[in-house]
N, C-alpha and C positions, 0 to 999 in steps of 0.2 A: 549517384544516389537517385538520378529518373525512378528506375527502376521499381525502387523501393514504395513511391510513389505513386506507381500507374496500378489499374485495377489488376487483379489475380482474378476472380471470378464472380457471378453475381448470382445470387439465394434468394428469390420469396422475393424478385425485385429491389435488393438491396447491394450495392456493387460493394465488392470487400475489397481494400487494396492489403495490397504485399506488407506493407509497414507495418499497418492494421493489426492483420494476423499474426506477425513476425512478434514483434513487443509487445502481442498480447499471452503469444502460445508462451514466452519465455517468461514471462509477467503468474502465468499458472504454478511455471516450474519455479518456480522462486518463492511461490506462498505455498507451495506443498514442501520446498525444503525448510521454510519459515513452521511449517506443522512439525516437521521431523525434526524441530530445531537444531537443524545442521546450517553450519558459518559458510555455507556456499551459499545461503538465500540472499548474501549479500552484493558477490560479484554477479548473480544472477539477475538482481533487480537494478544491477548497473546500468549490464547491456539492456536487460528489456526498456529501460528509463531514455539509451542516448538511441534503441531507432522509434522509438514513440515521438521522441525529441522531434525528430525528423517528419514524421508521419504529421502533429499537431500546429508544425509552425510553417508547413504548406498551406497547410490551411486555414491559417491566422488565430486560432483558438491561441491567444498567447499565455493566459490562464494556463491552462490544460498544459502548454509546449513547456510554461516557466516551471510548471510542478513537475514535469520530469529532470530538470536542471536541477530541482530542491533533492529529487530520487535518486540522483546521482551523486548529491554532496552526502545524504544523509546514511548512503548505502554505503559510501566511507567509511561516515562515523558509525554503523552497523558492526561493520566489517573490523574494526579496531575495537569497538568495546567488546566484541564475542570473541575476541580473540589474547584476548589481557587474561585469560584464565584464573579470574578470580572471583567468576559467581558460577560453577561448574555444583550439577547434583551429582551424585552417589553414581550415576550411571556416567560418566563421564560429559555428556550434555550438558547444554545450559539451564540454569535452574533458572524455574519461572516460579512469576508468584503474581497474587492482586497487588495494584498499588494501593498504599495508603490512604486515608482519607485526602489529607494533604495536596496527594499527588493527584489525588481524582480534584479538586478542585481546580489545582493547576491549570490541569488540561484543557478543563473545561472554559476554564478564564480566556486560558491561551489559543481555547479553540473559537468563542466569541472575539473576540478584539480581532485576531488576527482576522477571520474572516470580514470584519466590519473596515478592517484600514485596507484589506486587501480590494476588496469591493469598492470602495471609497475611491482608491488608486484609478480602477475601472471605470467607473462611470467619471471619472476626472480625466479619463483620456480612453474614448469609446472605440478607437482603433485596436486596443490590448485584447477586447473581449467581445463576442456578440450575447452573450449572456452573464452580465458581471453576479451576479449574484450567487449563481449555483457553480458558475466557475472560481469564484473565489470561496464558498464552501468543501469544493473539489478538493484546491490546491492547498489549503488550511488540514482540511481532514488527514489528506495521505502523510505532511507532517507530521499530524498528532501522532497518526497510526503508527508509521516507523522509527519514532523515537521512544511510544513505547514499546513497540520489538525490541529495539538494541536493548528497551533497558530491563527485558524481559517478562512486561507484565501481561498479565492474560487480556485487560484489559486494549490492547489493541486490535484483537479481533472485534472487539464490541464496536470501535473507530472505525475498523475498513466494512464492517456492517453497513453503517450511518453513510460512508463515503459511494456505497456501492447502489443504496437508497436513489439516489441524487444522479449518481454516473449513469445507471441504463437508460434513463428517458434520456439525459441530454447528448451521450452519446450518439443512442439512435438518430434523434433530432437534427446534431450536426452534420452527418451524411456517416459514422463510424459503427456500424452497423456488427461490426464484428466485436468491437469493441463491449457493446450493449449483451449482445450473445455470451461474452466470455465474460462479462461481470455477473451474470445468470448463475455462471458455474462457479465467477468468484463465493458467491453469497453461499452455495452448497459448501465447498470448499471452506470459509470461512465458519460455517456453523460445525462443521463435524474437529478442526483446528483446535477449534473455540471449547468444545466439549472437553480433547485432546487434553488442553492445557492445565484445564479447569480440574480435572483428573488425576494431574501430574503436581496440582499444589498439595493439595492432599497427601500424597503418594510423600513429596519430598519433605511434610511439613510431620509425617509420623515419627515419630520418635524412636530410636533404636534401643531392643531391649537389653538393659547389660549381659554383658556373657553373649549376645547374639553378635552373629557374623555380622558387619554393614554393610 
């Protein structure tokens, strides 16, 4: 795994490693099949999750290393709930929709606390993080984000927004240079997704005329 590890090449004085790049480029393909809402965005955010895994806990970010570990359990649970075929629109795809008031509350609960006990954890043991604060809004956010994917609401785009907010400085910061770069084209990527989906409530939430084909 050296390899994976050692620089690839260096940009504008920024040295990229293999890893870097590697579970970043895969990390793209995985939220463009997340756009297409195709059930590969899940095996795809696996792999990109376990060489990131690799790339962050060389370099002690345990924040950052332990949210690929979370990337990997919850790209599981992605991967099984898009796959029970029993929230499917008209086009064979997974139907998407806003969450709830409810569920927008939820999240939001779940996205403070978790970040505050996560953080907490951090500065309670300063070896896990060199930045507990935005590393533990990192590792809280990509949660929120991909459990509202599996559960199809548009509203995780709005998450890895917030999540992508916070990643490019700190990535830059911590020497992940590529990483900073490829959340640039997350945030592109994310907003046109985001439009996609937004699109697609609408589209699924029209009503079929009687007598018409559906």
């Amino acid at each position: 795994m050296n390899w994976l590890n050692s620089e690839a090449f260096t940009v504008i004085g920024q040295h990229i490693k293999w890893s870097d790049m590697i579970g970043n480029v895969i990390g793209l393909t995985a939220l463009a099949f997340g756009w297409r809402r195709s059930v590969w965005s899940w095996p795809t955010q696996f792999l990109s999750g376990l060489i990131l895994f690799a790339a962050f806990s060389t370099a002690h970010l345990s924040g950052s290393a332990g949210k690929q570990v979370v990337v990997m359990v919850v790209a599981g649970y992605g991967w099984w709930q898009w796959n029970r075929g029993g929230n499917r629109a008209e086009d064979g795809h997974i139907a998407v929709r806003f969450a709830t008031r409810r569920e927008r509350a939820a999240l939001l609960g779940a996205a403070a606390v978790g970040t505050i006990a996560v953080s907490g954890l951090f500065h309670a043991y300063p070896s896990l993080s060199w930045d507990p604060w935005p590393d533990a809004y990192i590792f809280v956010g990509t949660i929120i984000a991909m459990y509202a994917q599996a559960r199809g609401m548009v509203e995780f785009w709005f998450a890895w927004l917030l999540v992508d907010a916070v990643g490019v400085p700190l990535n830059f910061a911590n020497g992940f240079a590529f990483s900073g770069f490829v959340y640039v084209i997350y945030g592109a990527l994310v907003l046109w997704g985001m439009r996609d989906w937004w699109l697609r409530t609408r589209k699924d939430a029209r009503p079929v005329l009687e007598g018409a084909p559906a």
